[in-house]
Backbone as CSV, one residue per row, in Angstrom:
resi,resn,N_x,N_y,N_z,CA_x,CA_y,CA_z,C_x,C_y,C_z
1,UNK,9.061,-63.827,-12.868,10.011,-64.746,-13.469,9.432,-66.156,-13.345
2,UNK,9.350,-67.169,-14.599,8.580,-69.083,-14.507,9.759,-69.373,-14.081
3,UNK,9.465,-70.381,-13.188,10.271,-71.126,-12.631,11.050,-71.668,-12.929
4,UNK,11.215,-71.830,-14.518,12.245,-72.680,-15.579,13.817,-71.820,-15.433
5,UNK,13.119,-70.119,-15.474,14.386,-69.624,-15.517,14.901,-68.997,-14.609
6,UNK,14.173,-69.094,-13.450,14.568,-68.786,-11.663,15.551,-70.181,-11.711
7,UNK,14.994,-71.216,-12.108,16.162,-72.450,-11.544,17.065,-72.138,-13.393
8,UNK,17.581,-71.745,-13.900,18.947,-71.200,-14.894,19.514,-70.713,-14.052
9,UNK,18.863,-69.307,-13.722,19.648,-67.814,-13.252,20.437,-69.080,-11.655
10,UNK,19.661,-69.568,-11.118,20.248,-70.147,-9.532,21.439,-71.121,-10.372
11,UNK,21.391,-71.936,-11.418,22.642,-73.153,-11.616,23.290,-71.999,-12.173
12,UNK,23.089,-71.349,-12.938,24.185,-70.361,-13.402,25.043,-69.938,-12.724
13,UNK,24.601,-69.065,-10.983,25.084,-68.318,-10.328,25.650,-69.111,-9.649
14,UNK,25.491,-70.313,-9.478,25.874,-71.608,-8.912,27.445,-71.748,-9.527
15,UNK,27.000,-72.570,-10.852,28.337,-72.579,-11.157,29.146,-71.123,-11.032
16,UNK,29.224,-70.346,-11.663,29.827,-69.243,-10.803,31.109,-68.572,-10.106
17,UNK,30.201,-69.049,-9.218,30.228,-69.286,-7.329,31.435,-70.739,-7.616
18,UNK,31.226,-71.788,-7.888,32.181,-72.688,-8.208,33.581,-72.226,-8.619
19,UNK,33.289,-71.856,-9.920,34.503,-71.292,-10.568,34.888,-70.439,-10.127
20,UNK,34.796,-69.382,-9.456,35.595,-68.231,-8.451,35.977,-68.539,-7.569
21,UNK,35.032,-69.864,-6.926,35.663,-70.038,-5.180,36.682,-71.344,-4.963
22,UNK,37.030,-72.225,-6.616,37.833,-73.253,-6.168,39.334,-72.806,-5.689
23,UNK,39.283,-74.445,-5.322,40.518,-74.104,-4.571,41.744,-74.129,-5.362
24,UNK,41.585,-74.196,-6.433,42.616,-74.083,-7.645,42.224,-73.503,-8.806
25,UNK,43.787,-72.672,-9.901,43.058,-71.460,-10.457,42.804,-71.922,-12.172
26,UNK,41.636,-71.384,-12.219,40.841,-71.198,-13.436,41.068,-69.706,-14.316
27,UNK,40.941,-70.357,-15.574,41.047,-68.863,-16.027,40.618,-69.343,-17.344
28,UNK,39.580,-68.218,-18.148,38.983,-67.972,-19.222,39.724,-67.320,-20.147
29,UNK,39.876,-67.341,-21.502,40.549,-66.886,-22.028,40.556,-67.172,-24.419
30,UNK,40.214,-66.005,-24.827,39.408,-65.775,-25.852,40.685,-66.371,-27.168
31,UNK,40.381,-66.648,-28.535,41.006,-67.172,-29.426,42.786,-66.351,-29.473
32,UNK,42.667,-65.085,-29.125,43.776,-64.305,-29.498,44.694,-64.306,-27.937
33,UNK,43.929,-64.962,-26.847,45.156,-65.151,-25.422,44.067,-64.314,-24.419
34,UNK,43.588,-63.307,-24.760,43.014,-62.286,-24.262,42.483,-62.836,-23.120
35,UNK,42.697,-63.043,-21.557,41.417,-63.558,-20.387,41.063,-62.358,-20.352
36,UNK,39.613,-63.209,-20.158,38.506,-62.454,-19.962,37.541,-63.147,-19.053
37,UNK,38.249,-64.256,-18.064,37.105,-64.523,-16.848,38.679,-65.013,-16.328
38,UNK,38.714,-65.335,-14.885,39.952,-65.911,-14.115,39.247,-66.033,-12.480
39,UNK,39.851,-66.528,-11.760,38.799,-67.312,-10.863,39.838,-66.479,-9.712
40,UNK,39.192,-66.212,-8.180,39.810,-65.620,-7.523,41.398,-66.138,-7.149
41,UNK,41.253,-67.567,-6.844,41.947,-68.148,-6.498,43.235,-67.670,-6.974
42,UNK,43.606,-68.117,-8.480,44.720,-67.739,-9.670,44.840,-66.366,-9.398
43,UNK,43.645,-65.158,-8.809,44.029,-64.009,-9.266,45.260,-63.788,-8.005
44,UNK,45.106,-64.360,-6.584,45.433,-64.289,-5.461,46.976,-65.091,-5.605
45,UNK,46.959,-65.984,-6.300,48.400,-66.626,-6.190,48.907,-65.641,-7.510
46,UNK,48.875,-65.051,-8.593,49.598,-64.191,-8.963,49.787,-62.959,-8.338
47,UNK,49.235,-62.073,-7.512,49.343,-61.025,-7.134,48.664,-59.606,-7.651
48,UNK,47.624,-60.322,-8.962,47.212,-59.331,-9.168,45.543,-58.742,-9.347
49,UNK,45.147,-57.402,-9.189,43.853,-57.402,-9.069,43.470,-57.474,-10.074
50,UNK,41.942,-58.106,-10.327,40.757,-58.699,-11.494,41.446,-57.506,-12.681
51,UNK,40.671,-56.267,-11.990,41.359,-54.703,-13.076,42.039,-55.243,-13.674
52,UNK,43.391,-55.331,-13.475,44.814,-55.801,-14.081,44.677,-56.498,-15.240
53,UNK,43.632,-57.730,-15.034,43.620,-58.945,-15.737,42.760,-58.600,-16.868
54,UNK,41.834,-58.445,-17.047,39.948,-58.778,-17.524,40.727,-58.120,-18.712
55,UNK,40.984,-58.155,-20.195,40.862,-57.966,-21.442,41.744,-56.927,-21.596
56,UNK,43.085,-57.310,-20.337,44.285,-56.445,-20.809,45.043,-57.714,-20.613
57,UNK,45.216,-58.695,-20.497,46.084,-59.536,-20.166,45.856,-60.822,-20.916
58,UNK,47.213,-61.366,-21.628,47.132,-62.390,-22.174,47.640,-63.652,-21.485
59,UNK,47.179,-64.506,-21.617,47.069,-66.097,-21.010,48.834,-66.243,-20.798
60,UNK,49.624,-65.776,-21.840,50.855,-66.134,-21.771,51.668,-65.204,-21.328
61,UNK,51.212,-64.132,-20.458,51.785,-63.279,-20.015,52.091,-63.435,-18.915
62,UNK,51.580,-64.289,-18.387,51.498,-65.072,-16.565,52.727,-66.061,-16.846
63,UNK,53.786,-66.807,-17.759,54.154,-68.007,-18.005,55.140,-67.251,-17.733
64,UNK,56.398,-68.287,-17.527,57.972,-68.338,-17.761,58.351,-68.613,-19.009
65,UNK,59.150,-67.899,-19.317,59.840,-67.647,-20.968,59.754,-69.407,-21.394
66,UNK,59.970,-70.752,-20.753,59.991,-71.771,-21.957,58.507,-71.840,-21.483
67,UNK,57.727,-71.852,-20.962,56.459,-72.109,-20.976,55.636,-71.133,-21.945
68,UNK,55.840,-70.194,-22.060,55.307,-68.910,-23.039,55.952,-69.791,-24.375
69,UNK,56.728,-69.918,-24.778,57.149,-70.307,-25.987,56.643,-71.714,-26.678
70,UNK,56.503,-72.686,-25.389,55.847,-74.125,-25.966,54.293,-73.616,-26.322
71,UNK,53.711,-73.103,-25.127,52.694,-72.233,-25.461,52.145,-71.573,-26.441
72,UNK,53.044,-71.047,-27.173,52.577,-70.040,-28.425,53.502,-71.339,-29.567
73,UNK,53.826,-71.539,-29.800,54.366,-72.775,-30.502,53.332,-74.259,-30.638
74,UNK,53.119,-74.839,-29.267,52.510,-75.945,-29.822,51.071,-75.866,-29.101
75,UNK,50.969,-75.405,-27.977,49.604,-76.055,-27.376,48.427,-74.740,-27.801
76,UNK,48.967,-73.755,-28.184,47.670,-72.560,-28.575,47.162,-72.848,-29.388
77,UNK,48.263,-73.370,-30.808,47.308,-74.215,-31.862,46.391,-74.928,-31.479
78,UNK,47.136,-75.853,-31.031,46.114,-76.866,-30.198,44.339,-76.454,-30.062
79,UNK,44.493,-75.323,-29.167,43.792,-74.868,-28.613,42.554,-74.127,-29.210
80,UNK,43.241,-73.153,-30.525,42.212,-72.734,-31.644,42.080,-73.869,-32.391
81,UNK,42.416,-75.291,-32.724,42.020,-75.887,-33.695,40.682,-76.848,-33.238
82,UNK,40.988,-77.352,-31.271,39.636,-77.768,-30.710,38.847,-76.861,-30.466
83,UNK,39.266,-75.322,-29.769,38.617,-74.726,-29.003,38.772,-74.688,-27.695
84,UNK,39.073,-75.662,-26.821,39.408,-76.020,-25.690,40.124,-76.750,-25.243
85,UNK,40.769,-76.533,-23.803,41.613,-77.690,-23.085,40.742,-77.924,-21.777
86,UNK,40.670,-79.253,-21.333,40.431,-79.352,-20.112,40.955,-78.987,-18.990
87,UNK,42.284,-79.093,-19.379,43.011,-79.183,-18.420,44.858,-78.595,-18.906
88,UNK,45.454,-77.571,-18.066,46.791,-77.318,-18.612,47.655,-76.997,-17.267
89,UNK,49.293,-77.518,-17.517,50.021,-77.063,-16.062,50.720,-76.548,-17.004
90,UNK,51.313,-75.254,-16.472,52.170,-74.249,-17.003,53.032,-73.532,-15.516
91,UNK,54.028,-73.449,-15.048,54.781,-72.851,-14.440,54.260,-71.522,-14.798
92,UNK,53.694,-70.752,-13.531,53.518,-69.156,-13.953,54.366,-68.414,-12.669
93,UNK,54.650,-66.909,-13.397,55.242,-66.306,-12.548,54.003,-64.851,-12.002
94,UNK,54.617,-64.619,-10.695,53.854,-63.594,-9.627,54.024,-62.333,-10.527
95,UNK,53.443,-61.235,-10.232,53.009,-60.116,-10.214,54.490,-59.367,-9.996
96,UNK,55.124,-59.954,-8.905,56.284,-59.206,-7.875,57.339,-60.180,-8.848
C-alpha cells in the first residue's frame, strides 16, 4: 500500500472513530428517510440495536407525532432540495 493511501484509509478510520464515539448522536440518513449510518451514542439513548436501525428505519420514526409531521412537511423538503443539514433538534422518543 503508497503512503498516500495508508494516510486516507488512517483519516478515514479516523473520522469514523469520531462519528461513532461522540458524545452526541449522529445519524446518516438517505433521500427517502432510510438511516443507513447512526453513531453509537443516538443508538444507546434510543434503546435500540444498530440491526434494528441500518436500512429498516426511517429518520422520522425516532420523532414525536408534531416533530414527525413538521418533519415530513417542512424541513425534509428542505433537506432533498440542499441535500443536507448541519445541524437538527427534534424531540425523539425511546425504543421502550
Amino acid at each position: 500500500m503508497n503512503n498516500n493511501k495508508k494516510h486516507k484509509t488512517v483519516l478515514f478510520e479516523s473520522a469514523e472513530e469520531l462519528y461513532h464515539d461522540a458524545p452526541c448522536g449522529y445519524v446518516s440518513f438517505s433521500n427517502d428517510g432510510i438511516v443507513y449510518n447512526i453513531n453509537q451514542t443516538l443508538i444507546e439513548w434510543l434503546g435500540y440495536e444498530r440491526e434494528e436501525i441500518l436500512g429498516k428505519k426511517k429518520i422520522f420514526d425516532f420523532f414525536k407525532m408534531g416533530g414527525r409531521l413538521y418533519f415530513e412537511t417542512h424541513f425534509f423538503p428542505l433537506i432533498r432540495m440542499q441535500g443536507f443539514a448541519n445541524e437538527i433538534n427534534f424531540e425523539i422518543q425511546k425504543k421502550d
